[in-house]
N, C-alpha and C positions, 0 to 999 in steps of 0.2 A: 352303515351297519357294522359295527363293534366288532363283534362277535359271530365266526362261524357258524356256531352252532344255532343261531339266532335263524338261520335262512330257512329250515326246514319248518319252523314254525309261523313267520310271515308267509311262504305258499301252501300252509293247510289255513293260517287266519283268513287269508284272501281267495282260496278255492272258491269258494261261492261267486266268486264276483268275477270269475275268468271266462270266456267264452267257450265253446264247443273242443275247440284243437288244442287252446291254453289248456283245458284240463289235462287232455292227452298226452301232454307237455309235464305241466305237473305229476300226475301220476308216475312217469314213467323215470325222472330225477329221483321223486322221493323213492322207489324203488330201485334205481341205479343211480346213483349219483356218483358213484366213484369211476362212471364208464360216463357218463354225462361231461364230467369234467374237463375231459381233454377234449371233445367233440367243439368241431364248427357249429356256428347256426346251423350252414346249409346239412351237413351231418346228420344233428341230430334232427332235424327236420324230414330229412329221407329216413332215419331210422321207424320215428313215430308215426310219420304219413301226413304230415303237414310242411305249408309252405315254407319256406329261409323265413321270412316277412314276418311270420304268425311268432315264430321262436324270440323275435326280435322284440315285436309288442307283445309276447309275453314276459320278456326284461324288463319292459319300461311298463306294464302293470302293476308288476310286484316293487315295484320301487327303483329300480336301476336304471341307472342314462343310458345303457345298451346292453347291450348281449356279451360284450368282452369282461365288462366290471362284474356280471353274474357268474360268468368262467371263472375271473379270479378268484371269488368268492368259492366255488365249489371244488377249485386246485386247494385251495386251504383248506380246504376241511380234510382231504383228502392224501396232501401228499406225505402224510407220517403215519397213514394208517395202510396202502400199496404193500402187499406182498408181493415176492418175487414172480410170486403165480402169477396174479392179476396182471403184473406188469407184462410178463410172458404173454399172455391173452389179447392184453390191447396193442402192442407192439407191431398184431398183424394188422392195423388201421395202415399203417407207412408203408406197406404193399400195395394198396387198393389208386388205381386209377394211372397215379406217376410214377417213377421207380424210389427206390428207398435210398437211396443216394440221395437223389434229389430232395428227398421230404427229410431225412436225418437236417441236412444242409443249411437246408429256411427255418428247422426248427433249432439248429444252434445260431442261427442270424438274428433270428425272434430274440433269443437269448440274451446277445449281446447289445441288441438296441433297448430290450426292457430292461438294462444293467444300465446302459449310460443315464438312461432316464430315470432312474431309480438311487443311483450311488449317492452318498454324501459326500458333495467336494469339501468343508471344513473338514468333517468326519477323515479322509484318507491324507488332509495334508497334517491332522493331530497324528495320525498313525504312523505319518514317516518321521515326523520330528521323536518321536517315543522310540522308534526305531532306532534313530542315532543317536538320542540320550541314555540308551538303557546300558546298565550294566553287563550284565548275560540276557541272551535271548533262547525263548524254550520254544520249539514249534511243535502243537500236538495236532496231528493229523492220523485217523485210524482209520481202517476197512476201505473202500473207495477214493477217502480222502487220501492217504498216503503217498500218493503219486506226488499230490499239488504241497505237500510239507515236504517233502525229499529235493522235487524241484526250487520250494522259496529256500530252501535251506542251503541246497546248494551254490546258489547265487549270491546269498546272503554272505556265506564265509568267503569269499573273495572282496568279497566287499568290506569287511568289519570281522574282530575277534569275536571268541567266546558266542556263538551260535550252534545249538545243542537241540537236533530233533529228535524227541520222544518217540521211542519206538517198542513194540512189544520185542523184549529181547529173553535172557533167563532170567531176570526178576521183573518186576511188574512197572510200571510208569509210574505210578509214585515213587518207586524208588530212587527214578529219575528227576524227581522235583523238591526232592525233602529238604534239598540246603538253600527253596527258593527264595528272595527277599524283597524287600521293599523296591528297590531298585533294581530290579530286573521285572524284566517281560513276557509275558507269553502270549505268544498267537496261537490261539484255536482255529480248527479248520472244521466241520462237518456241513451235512448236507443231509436231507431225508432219504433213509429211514436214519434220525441222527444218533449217532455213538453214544451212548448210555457212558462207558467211561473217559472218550471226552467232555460229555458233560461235570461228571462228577471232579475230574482233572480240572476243571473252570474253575468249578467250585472251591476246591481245597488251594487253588493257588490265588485265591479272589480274600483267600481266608489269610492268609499270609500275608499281606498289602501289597504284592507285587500288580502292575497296571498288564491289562492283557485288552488284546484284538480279537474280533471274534468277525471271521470269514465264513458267513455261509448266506441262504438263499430268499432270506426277509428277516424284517425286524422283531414278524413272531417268532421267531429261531426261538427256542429255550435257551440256547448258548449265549444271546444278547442277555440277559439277565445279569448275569454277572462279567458285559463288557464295559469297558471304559471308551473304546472305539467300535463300532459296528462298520462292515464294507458289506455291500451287497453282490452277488453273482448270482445270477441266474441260472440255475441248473433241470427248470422245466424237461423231461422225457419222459412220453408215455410209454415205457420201455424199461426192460430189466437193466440196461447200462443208464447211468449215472450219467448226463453232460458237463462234465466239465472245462470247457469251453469259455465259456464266459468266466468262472470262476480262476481257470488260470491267466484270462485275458486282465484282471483285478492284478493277481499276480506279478504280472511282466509288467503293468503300470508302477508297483508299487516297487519293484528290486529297480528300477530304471530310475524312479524320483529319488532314492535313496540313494544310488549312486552318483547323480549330479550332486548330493549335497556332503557326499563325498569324493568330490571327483579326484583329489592330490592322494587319497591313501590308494584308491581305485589304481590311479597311474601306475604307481611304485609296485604295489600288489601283481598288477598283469605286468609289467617287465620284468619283474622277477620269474614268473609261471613261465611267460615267455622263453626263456633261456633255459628254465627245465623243460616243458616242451621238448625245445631241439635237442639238447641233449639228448633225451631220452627217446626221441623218435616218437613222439608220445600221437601225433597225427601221422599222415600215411600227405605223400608227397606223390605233385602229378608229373616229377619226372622217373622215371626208370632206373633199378638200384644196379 
């Protein structure tokens, strides 16, 4: 199944042909689906008042190998249309039964295993050679994302010149990319609900022929559009925060390969920092001044 939006019309074409608790099933998606989505079988099973089992061959009715590929399917639909509200609302699921420690936990675990299983290893080993053939490197990461562009940036200029994160500063982010060019880079970073102006930021530097990366949470991203490299991270939460977790785990994979294939400037780079450091006292010492 292609297309999202296709699913709500394969279970009104096949309503007829569902049994008793499958419809209760049905019914109760096509009118929540955005709270459907993040639910277990067994969940949404206790929710509607049927069995785990029933929810399960109501998957494999409508067409699907299970009840997980039907979740994937209704997280797409779903995760760029979540208001802060709604997220607010379902977030109290992660209270119910274990403590919320525990459920945040296994939900960034999820995370990072549906990331390993997902990523492109061609895909990230084109994106660190791009990485150390580019001229300037631009990182644009906004609103949530900003963390995980401040951190790859960070690590980045130890590693290599001319690394420039885009930031909302007093003039706008374009202003920041107008001298972009063919040989130079940029890595996007968003995640849903996605940046409207790093999207358009892709766009206008896509426009320029400079090659860009695009880090976010599937290959429907808008932002893949106008990539030359896609990495994926998993950022699943049914919740007002953002996981990024997986996404910075992408991250540390990527400043780490690019450092071994710079390992001789790396060297010189941190002996240098090193002896600023001491000088300046720059960490705090565990003996007594």
């Amino acid at each position: 199944m292609s297309e999202s939006v296709e699913l709500m019309k394969v279970i009104q074409t096949g309503f007829h042909r569902l049994s008793k608790g499958q419809k209760i099933i049905a019914q109760y998606i096509m009118n929540n689906y955005d709270k459907a989505a993040f639910m277990t079988a067994a969940k949404l099973g206790e929710v509607v008042g049927v069995s785990e089992s029933t929810v399960v061959r109501f998957a494999n009715t409508i067409g699907f190998d299970g009840y997980p590929q039907l979740q994937k399917q209704l997280q797409e639909m779903v995760r760029t249309k979540l208001t802060t509200v709604q997220r607010i609302e379902m977030s109290s699921d992660y209270s119910n039964k274990t403590s919320i420690l525990k459920n945040i936990l296994k939900s960034d675990m999820e995370n990072i295993r549906t990331t390993m299983e997902e990523i492109d290893g061609t895909a990230f080993e084109q994106a660190v050679k791009a990485i150390t053939e580019a001229k300037n490197i631009y990182i644009i990461g906004l609103r949530s994302s900003t963390a995980l562009a401040e951190f790859l940036g960070f690590y980045l200029n130890f590693i290599r010149d001319n690394i420039h994160v885009v930031t909302y500063t007093i003039g706008d982010i374009f202003e920041q990319l107008f001298r972009i060019g063919k040989d130079d880079l940029v890595i996007g970073i968003t995640f849903p609900r996605y940046s409207t102006r790093t999207l358009k930021a892709f766009e206008y530097v896509k426009s320029r022929g400079a090659k860009t990366i695009a880090i976010t949470d599937s290959v429907l991203s808008p932002l893949c559009t106008n990539a030359d490299y896609t990495l994926i991270g998993k950022s699943n939460m049914e919740s007002f925060v953002d996981s990024i977790v997986a996404p910075m785990s992408v991250l540390n994979a990527l400043i780490v390969a690019v450092g071994i294939k710079e390992k001789k400037n790396i060297s010189v780079s941190f002996a240098n920092l090193e002896d600023i450091w001491n000088k300046y006292n720059i960490f705090s010492s565990d003996k007594d001044d």
